[in-house]
PDBQT receptor file of N, H, CA, C and O in Angstrom, charges set to zero:
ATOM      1  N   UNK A   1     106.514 119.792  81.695  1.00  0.00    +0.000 N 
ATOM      2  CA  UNK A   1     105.132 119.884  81.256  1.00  0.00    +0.000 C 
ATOM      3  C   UNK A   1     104.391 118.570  81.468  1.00  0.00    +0.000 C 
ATOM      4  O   UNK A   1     103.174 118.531  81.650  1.00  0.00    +0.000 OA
ATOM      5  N   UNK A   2     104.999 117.737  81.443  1.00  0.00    +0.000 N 
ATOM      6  H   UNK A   2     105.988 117.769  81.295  1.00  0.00    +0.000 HD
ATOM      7  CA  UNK A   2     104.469 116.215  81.280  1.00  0.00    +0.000 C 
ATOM      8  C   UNK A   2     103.702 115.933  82.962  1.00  0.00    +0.000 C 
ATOM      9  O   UNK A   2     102.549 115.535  83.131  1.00  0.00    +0.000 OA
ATOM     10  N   UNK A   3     104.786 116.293  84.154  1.00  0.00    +0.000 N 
ATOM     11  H   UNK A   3     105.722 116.616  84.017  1.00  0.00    +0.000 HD
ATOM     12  CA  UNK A   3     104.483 116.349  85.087  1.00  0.00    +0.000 C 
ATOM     13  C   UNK A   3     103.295 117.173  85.859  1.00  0.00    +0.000 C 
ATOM     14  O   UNK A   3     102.702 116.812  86.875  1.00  0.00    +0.000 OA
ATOM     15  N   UNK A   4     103.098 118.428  85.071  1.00  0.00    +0.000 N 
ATOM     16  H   UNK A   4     103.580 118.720  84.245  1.00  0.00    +0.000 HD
ATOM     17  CA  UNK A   4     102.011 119.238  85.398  1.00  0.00    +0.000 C 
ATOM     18  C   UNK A   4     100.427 118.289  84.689  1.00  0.00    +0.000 C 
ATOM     19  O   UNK A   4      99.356 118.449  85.273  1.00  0.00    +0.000 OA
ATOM     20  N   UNK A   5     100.492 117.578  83.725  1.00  0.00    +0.000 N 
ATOM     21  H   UNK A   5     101.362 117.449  83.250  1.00  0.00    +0.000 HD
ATOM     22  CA  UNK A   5      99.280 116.832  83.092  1.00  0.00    +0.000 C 
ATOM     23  C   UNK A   5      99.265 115.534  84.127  1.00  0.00    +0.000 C 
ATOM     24  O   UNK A   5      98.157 115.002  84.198  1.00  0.00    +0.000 OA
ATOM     25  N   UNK A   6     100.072 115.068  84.760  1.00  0.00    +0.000 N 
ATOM     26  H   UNK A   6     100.972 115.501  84.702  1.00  0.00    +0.000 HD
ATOM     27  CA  UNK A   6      99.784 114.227  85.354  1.00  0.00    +0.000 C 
ATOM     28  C   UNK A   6      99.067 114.024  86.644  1.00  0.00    +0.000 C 
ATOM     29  O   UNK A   6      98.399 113.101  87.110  1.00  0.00    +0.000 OA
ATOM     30  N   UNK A   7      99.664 115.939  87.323  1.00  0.00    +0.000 N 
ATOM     31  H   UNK A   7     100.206 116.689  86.944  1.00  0.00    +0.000 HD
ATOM     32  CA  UNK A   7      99.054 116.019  88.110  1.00  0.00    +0.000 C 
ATOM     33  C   UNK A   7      97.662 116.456  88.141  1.00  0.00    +0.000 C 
ATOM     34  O   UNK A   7      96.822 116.309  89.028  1.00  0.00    +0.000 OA
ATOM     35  N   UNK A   8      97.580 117.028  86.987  1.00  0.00    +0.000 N 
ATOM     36  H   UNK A   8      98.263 117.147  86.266  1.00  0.00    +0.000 HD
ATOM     37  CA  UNK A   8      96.213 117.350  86.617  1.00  0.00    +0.000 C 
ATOM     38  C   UNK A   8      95.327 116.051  86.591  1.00  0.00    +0.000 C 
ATOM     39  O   UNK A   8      94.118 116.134  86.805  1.00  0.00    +0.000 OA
ATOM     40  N   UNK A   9      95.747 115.229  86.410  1.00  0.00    +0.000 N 
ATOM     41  H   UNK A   9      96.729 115.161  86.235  1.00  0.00    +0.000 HD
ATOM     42  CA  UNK A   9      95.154 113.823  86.084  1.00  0.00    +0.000 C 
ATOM     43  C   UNK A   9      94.383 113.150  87.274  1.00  0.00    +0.000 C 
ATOM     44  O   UNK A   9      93.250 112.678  87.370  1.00  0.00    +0.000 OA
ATOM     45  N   UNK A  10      95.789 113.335  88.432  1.00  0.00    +0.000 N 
ATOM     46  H   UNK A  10      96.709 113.719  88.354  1.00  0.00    +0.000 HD
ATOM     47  CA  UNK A  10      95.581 112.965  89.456  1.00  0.00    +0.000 C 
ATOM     48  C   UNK A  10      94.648 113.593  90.514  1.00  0.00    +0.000 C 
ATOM     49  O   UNK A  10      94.056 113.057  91.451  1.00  0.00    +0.000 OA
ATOM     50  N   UNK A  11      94.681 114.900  90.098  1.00  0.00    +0.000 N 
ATOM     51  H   UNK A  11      95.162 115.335  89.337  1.00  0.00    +0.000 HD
ATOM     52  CA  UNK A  11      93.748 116.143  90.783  1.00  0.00    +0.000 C 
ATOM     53  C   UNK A  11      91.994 115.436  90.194  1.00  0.00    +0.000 C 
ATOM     54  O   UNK A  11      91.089 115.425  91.029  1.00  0.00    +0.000 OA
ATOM     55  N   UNK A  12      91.831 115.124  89.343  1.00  0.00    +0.000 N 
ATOM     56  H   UNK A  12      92.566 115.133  88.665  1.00  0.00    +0.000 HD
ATOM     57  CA  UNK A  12      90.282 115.213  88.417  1.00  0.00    +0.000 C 
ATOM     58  C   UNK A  12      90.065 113.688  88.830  1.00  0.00    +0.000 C 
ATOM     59  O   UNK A  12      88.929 113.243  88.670  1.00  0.00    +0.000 OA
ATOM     60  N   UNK A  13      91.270 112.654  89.464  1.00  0.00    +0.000 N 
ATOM     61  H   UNK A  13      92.194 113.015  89.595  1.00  0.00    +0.000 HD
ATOM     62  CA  UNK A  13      90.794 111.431  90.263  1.00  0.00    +0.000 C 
ATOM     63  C   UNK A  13      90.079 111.292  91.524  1.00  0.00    +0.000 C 
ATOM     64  O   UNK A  13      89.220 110.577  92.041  1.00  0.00    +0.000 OA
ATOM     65  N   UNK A  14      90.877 112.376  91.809  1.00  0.00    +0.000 N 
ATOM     66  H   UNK A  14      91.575 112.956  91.389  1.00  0.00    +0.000 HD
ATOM     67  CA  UNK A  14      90.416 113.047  93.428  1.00  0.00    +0.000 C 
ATOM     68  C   UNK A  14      89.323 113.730  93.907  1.00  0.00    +0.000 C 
ATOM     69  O   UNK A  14      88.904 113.822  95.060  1.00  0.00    +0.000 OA
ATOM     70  N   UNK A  15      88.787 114.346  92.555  1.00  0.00    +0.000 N 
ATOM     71  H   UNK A  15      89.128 114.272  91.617  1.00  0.00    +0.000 HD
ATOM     72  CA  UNK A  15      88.076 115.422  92.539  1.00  0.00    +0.000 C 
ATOM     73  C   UNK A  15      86.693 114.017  92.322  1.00  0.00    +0.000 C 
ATOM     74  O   UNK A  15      85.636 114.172  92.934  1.00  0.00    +0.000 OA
ATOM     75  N   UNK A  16      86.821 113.207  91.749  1.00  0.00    +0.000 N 
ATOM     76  H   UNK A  16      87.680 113.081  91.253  1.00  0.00    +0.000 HD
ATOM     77  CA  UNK A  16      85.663 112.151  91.035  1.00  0.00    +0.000 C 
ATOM     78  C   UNK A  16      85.423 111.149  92.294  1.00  0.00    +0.000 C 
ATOM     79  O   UNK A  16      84.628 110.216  92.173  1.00  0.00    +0.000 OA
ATOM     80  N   UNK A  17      86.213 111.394  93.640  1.00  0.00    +0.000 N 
ATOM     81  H   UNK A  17      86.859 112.151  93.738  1.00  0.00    +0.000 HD
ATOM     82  CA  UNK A  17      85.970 110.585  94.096  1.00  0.00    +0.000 C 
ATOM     83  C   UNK A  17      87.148 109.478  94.808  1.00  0.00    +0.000 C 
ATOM     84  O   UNK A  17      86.848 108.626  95.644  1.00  0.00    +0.000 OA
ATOM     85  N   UNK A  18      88.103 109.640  94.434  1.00  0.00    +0.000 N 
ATOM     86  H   UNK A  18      88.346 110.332  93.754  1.00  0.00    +0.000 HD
ATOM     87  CA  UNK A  18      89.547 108.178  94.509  1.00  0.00    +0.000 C 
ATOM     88  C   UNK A  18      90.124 108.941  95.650  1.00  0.00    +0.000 C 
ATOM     89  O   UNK A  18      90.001 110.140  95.900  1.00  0.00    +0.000 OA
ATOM     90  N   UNK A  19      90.924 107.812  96.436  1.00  0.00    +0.000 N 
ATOM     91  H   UNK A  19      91.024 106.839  96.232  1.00  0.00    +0.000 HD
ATOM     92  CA  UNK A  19      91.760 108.390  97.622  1.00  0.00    +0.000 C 
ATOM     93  C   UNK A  19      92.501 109.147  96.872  1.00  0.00    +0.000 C 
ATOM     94  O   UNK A  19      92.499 109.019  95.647  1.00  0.00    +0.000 OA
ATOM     95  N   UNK A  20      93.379 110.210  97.622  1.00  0.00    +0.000 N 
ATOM     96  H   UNK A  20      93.381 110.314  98.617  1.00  0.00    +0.000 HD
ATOM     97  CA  UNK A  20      94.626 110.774  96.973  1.00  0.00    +0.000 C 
ATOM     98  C   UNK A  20      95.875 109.860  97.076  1.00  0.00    +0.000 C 
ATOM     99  O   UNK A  20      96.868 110.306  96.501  1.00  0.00    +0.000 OA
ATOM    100  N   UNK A  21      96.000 108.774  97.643  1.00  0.00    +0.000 N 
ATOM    101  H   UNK A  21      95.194 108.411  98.110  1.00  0.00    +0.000 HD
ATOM    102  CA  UNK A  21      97.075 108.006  97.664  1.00  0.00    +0.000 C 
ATOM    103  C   UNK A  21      96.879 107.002  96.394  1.00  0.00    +0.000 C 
ATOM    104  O   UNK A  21      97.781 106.980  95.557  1.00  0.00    +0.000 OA
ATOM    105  N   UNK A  22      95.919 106.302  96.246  1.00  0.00    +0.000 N 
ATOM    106  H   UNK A  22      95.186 106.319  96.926  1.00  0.00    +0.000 HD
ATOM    107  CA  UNK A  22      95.164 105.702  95.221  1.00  0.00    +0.000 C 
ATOM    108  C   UNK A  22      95.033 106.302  93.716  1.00  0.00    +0.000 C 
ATOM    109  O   UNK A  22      94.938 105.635  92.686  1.00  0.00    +0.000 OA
ATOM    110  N   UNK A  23      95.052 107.785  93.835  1.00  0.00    +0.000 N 
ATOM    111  H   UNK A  23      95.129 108.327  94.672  1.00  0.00    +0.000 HD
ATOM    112  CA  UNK A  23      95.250 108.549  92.372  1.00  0.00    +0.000 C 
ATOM    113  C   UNK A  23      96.733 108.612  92.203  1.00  0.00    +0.000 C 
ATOM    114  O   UNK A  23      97.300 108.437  91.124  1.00  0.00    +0.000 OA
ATOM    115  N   UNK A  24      97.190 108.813  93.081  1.00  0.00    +0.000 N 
ATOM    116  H   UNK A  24      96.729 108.955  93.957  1.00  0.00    +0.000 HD
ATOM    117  CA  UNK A  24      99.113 108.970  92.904  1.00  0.00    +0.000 C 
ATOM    118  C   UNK A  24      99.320 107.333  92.250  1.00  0.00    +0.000 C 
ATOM    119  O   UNK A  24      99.914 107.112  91.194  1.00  0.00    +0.000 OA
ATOM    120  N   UNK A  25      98.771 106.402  93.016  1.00  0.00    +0.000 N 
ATOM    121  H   UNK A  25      98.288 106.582  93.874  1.00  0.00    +0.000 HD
ATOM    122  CA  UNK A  25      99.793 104.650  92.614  1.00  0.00    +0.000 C 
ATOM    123  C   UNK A  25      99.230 104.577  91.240  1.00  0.00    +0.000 C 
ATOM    124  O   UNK A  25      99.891 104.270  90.248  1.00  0.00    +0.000 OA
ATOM    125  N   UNK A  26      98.004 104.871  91.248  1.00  0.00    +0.000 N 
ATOM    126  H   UNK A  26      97.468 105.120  92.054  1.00  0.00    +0.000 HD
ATOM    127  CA  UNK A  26      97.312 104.513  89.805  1.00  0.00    +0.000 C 
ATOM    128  C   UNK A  26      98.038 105.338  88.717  1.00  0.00    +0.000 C 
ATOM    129  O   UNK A  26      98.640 104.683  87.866  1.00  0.00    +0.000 OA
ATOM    130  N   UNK A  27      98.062 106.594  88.635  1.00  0.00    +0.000 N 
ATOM    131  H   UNK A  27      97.573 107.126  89.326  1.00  0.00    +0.000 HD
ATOM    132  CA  UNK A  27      99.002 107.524  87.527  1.00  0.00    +0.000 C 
ATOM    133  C   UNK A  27     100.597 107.207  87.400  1.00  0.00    +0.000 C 
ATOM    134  O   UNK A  27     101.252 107.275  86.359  1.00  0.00    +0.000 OA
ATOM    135  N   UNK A  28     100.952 106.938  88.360  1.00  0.00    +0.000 N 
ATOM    136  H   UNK A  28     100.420 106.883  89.205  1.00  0.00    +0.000 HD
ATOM    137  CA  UNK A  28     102.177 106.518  88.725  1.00  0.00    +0.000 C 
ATOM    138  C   UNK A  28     102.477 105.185  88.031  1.00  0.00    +0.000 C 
ATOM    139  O   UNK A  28     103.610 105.018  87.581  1.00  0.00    +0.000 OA
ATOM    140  N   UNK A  29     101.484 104.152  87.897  1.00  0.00    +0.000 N 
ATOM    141  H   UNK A  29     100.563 104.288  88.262  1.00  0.00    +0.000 HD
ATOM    142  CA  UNK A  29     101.855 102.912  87.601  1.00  0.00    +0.000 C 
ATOM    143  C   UNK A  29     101.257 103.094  85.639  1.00  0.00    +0.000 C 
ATOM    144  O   UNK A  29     101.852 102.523  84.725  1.00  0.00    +0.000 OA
ATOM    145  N   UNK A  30     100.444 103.686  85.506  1.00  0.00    +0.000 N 
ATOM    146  H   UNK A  30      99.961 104.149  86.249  1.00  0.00    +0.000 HD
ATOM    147  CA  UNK A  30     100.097 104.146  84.301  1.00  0.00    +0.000 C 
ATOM    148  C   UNK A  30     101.412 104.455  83.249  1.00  0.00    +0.000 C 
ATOM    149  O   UNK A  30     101.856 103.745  82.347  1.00  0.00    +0.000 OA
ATOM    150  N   UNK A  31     101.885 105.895  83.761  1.00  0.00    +0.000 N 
ATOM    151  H   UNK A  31     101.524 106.472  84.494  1.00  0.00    +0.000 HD
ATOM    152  CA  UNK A  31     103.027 107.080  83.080  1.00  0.00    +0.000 C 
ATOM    153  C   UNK A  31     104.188 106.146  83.427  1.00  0.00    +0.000 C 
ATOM    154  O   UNK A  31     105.203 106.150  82.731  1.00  0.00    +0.000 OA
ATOM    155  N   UNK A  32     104.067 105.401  84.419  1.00  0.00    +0.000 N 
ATOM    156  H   UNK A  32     103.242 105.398  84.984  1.00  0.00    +0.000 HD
ATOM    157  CA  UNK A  32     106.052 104.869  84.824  1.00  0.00    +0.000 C 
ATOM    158  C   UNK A  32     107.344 106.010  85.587  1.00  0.00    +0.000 C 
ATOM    159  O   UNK A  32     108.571 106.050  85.675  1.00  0.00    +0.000 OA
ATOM    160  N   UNK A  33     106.185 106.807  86.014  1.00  0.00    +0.000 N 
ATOM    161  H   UNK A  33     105.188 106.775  85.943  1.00  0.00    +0.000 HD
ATOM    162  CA  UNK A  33     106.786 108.249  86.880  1.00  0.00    +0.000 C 
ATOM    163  C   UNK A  33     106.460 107.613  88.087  1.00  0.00    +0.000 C 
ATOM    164  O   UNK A  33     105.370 107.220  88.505  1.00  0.00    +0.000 OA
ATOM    165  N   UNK A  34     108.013 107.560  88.767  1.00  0.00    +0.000 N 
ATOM    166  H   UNK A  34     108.898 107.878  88.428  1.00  0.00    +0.000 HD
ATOM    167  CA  UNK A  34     108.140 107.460  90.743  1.00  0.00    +0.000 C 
ATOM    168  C   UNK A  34     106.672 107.952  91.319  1.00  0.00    +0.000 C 
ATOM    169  O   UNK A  34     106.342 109.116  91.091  1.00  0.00    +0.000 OA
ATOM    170  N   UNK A  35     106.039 107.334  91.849  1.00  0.00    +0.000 N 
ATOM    171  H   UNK A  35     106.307 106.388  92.034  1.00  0.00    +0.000 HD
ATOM    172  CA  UNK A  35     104.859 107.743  92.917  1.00  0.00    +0.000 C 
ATOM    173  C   UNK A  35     105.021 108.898  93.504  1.00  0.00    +0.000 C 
ATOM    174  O   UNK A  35     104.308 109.901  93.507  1.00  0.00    +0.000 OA
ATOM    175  N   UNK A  36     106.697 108.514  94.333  1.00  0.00    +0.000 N 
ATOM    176  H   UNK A  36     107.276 107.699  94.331  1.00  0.00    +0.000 HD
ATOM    177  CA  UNK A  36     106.871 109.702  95.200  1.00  0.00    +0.000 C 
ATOM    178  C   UNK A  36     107.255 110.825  94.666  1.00  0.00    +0.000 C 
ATOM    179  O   UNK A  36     107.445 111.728  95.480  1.00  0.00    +0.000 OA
ATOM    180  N   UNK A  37     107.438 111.079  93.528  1.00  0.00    +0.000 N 
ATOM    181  H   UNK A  37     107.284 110.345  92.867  1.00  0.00    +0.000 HD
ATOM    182  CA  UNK A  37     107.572 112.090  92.467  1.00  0.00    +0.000 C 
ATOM    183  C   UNK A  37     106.097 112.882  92.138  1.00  0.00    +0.000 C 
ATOM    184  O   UNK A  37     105.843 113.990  91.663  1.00  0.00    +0.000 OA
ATOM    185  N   UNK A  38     105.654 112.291  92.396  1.00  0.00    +0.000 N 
ATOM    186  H   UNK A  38     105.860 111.391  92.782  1.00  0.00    +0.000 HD
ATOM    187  CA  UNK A  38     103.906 112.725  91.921  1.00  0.00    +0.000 C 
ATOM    188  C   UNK A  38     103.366 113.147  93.122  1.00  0.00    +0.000 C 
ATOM    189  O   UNK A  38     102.613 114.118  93.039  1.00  0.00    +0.000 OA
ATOM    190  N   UNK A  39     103.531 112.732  94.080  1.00  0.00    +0.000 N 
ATOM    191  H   UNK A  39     104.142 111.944  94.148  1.00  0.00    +0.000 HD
ATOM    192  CA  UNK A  39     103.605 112.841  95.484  1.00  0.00    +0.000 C 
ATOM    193  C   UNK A  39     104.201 114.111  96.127  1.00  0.00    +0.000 C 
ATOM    194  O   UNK A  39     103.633 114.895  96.887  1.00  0.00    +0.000 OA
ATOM    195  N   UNK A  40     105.221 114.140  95.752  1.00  0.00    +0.000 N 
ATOM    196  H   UNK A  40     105.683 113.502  95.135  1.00  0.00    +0.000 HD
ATOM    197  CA  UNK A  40     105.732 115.642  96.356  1.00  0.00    +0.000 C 
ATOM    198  C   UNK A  40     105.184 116.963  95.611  1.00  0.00    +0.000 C 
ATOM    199  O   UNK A  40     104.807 118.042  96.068  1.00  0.00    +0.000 OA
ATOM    200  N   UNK A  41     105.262 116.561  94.524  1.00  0.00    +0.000 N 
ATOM    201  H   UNK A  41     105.568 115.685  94.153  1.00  0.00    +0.000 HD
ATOM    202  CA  UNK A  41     104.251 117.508  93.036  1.00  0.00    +0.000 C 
ATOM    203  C   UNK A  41     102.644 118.305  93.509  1.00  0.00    +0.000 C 
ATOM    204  O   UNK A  41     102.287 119.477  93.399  1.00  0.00    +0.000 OA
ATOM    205  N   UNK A  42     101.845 116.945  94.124  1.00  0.00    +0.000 N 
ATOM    206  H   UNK A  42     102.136 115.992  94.214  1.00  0.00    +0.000 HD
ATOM    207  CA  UNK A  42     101.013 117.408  94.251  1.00  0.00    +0.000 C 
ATOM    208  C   UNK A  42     100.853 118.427  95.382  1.00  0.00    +0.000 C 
ATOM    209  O   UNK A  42     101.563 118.442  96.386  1.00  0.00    +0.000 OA
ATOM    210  N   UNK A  43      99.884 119.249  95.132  1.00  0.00    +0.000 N 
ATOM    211  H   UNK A  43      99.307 119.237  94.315  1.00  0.00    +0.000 HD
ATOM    212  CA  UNK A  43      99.420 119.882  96.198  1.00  0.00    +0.000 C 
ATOM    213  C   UNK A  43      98.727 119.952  97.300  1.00  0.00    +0.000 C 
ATOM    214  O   UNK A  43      97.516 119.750  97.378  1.00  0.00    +0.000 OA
ATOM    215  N   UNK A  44      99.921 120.421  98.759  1.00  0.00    +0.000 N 
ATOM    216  H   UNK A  44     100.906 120.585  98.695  1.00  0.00    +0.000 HD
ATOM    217  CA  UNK A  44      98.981 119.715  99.970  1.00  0.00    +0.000 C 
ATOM    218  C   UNK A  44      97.332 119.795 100.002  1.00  0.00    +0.000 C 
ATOM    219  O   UNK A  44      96.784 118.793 100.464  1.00  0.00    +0.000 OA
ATOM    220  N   UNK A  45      96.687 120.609  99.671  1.00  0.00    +0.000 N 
ATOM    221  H   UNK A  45      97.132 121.423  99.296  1.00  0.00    +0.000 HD
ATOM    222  CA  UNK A  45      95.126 120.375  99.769  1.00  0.00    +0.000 C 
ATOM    223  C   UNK A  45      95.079 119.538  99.275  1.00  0.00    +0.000 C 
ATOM    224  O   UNK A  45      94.370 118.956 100.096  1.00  0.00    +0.000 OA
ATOM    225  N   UNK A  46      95.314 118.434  98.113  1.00  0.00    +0.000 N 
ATOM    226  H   UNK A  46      95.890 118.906  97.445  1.00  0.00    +0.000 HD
ATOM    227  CA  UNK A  46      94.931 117.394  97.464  1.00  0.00    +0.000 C 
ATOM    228  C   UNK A  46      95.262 116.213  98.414  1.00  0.00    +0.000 C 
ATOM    229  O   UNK A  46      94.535 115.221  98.454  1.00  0.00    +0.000 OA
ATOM    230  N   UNK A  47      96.582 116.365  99.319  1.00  0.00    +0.000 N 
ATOM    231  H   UNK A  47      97.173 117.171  99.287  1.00  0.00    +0.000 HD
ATOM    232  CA  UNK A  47      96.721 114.939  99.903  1.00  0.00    +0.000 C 
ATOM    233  C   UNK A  47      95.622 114.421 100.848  1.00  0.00    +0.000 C 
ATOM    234  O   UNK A  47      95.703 113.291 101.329  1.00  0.00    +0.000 OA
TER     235      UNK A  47
């Protein structure tokens, strides 16, 4: 569950404007969850 809010997080960064690589390092460095974990999570339209 934790992982689905994050990506949500990262989705509404993306959506406001932020690279999608740039919403992954930023949430990533936030939560202390692997990048590339968030990364594979998200969904290809978002990358």
């Amino acid at each position: 569950m934790e992982i689905v809010m994050l990506i949500a997080r990262i989705i509404l960064l993306i959506l406001s404007g932020m690279s999608s690589v740039g919403a992954v390092e930023e949430v990533a460095k936030a939560s202390g969850v692997a990048s590339a974990t968030l990364w594979s999570k998200l969904p290809s339209r978002f990358k």
